[in-house]
C-alpha positions in Angstrom: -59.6 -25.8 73.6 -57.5 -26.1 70.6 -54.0 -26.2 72.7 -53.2 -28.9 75.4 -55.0 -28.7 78.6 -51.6 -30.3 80.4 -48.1 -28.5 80.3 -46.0 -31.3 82.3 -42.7 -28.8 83.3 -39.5 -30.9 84.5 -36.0 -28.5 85.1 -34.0 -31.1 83.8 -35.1 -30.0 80.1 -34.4 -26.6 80.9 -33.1 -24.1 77.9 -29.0 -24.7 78.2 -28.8 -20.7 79.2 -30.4 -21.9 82.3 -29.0 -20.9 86.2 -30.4 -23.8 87.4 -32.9 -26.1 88.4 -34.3 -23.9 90.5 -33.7 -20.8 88.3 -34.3 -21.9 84.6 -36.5 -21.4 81.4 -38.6 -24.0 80.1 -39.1 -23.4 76.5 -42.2 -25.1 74.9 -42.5 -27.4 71.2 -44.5 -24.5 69.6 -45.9 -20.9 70.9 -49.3 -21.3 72.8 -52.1 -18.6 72.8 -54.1 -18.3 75.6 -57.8 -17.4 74.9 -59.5 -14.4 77.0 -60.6 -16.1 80.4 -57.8 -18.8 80.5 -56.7 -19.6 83.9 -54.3 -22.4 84.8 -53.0 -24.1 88.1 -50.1 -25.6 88.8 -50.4 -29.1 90.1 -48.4 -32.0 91.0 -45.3 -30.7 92.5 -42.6 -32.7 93.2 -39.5 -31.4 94.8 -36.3 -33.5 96.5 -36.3 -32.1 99.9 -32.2 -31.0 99.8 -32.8 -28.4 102.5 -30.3 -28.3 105.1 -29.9 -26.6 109.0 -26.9 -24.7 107.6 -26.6 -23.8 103.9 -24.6 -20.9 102.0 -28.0 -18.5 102.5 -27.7 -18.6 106.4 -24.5 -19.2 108.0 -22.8 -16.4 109.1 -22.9 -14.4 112.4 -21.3 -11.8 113.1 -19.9 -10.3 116.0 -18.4 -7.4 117.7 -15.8 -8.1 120.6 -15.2 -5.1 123.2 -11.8 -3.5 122.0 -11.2 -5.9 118.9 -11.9 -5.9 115.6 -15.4 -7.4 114.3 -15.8 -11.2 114.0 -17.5 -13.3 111.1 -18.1 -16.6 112.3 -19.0 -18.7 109.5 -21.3 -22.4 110.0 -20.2 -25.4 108.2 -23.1 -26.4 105.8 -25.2 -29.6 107.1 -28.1 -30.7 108.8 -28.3 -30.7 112.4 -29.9 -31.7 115.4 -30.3 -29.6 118.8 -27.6 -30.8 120.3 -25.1 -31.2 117.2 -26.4 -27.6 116.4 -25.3 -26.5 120.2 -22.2 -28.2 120.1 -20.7 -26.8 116.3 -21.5 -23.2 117.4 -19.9 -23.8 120.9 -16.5 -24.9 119.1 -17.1 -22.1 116.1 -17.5 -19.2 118.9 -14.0 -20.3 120.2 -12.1 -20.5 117.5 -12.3 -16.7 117.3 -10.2 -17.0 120.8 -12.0 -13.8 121.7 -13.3 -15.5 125.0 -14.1 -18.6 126.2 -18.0 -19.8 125.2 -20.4 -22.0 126.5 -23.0 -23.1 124.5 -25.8 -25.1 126.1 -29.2 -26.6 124.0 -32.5 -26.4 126.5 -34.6 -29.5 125.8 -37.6 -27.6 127.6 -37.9 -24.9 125.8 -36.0 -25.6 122.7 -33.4 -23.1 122.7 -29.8 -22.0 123.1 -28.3 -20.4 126.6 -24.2 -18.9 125.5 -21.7 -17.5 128.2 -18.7 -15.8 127.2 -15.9 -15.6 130.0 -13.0 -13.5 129.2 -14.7 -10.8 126.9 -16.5 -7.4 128.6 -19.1 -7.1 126.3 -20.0 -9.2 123.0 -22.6 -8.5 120.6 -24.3 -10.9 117.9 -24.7 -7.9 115.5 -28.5 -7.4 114.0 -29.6 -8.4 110.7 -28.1 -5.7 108.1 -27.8 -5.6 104.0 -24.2 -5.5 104.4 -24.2 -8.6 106.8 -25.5 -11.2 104.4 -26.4 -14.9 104.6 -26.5 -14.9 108.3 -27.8 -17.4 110.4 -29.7 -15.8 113.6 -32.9 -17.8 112.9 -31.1 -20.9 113.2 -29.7 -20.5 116.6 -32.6 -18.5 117.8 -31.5 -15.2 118.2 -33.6 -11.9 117.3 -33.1 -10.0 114.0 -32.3 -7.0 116.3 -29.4 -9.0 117.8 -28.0 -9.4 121.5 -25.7 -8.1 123.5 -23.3 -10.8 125.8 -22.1 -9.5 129.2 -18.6 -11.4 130.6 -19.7 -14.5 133.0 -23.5 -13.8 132.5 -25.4 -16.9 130.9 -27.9 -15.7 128.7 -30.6 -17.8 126.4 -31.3 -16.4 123.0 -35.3 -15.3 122.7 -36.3 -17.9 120.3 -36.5 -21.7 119.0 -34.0 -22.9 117.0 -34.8 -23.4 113.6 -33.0 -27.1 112.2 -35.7 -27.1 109.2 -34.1 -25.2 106.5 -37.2 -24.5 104.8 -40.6 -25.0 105.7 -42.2 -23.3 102.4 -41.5 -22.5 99.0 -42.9 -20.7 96.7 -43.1 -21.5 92.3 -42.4 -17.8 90.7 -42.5 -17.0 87.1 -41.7 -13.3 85.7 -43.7 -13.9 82.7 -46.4 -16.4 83.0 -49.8 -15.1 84.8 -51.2 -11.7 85.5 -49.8 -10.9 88.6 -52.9 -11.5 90.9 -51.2 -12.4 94.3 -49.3 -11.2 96.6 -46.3 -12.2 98.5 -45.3 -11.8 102.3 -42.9 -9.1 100.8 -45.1 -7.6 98.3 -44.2 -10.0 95.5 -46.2 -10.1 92.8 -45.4 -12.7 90.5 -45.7 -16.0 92.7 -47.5 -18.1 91.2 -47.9 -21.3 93.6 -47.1 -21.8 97.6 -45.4 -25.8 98.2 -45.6 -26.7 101.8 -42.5 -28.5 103.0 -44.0 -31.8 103.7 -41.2 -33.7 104.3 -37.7 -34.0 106.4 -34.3 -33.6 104.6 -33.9 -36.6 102.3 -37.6 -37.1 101.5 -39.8 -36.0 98.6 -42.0 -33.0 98.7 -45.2 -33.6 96.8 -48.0 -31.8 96.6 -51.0 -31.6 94.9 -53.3 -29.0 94.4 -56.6 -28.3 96.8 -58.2 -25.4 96.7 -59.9 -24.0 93.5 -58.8 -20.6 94.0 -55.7 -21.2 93.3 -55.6 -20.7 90.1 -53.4 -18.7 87.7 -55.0 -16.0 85.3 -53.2 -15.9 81.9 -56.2 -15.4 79.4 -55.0 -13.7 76.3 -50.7 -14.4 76.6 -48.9 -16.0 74.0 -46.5 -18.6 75.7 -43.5 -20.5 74.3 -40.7 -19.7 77.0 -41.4 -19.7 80.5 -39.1 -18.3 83.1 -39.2 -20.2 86.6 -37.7 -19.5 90.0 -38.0 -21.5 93.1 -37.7 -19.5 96.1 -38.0 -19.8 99.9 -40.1 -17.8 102.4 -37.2 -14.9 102.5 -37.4 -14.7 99.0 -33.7 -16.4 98.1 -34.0 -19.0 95.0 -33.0 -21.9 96.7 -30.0 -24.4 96.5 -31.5 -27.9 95.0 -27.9 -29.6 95.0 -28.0 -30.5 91.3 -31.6 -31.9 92.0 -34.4 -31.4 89.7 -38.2 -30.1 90.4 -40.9 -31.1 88.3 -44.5 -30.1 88.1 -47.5 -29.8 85.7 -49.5 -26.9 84.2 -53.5 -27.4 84.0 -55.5 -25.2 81.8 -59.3 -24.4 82.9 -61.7 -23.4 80.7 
């Protein structure tokens, strides 16, 4: 191979037109051309695990009150635990003073029972385009939403989700030839990261399986477009972080 057989890629020497360190280009020395039959993987990930319960993507829920106009309550970004999770929506849910709410944490079963007193009917409204960023995985309710009854306890259907992110995916517009597929029909993912580690660690991860490789016999590259995006598909907050990772070529 007359080119290098090793792209190392680090988002802190993004171009300066970049969005950020999970949304930047990466512009190379000199243009590269690929021979016919190059393929390439990306190895040696290494991502600052910034990932919070609660972040800008999914805090809201929003709520319609019998008789009154719609509520938006909004989360305070943070990580949580079960019962600090329990506890901030308990205290977020009265300051609509629609109601008074109880919100309890089941250790059992790992989710959240909420009363209202003082309201007929209440209901966390379902997932919607025009209800963005809300936060119904993280307290365990259904993208269909609920309905509340006055006085009658009732526990949402799922876990609660404190792990902000449990994968990632590496996605480039113009580097590969679009042989995957996403869990929403992407096409241009070019790597999955498992979340390997808690809030304040380091995700690292290294490649293992030989078919994941990347087929890009026959481009000439020189600026490469990255995005780093979570399972829904949202380019993720890294907090002013940076992400690093290499680019092997195979013969």
């Amino acid at each position: 191979m007359s080119f290098p057989r090793k792209i190392y890629v680090d988002s802190r020497f993004r171009t300066a037109g970049s969005a950020s360190h999970s949304d930047f280009t990466f512009q190379l020395a000199q243009s590269i051309e690929l021979p016919a039959g190059t393929r390439a993987v990306i190895d040696s990930v290494q991502i600052p695990n910034v990932f919070r319960t609660v972040d800008s993507t999914r805090c809201k829920l929003y709520l319609s009150i019998f008789e009154q106009a719609d509520q938006v309550v909004s989360l305070e970004p943070g990580q949580y635990n079960a019962i600090t999770l329990a506890s901030h929506v308990e205290d977020k849910l009265n300051a609509m003073s629609q109601g008074v709410w109880t919100v309890v944490f089941n250790d059992a079963t790992g989710q959240l029972s909420l009363t209202v007193n003082g309201v007929p009917y209440a209901q966390l409204k379902p997932r919607d385009p025009s209800l963005p960023n809300d936060a119904l995985e993280v307290v365990g309710c259904d993208v269909a939403g609920i309905m509340f009854t006055d006085g009658v306890p009732l526990t949402l259907p799922h876990h609660i989700d404190i792990v902000g992110v449990r994968v990632l995916f590496l996605a480039s517009s113009n580097f590969g030839a679009y042989t995957c597929l996403g869990p929403r029909g992407e096409s241009d993912y070019i790597r999955q990261i498992m979340v390997n580690e808690s809030n304040g660690g380091y995700i690292t991860d290294k490649l293992y399986h030989p078919g994941e490789y990347i087929s890009c016999g026959g481009q000439q590259i020189h600026s490469l477009r990255f995005r780093l995006v979570d399972g829904n598909g949202r380019i993720v907050d890294m907090m002013g972080r940076s992400i690093a990772f290499s680019i092997i070529f195979l013969d």
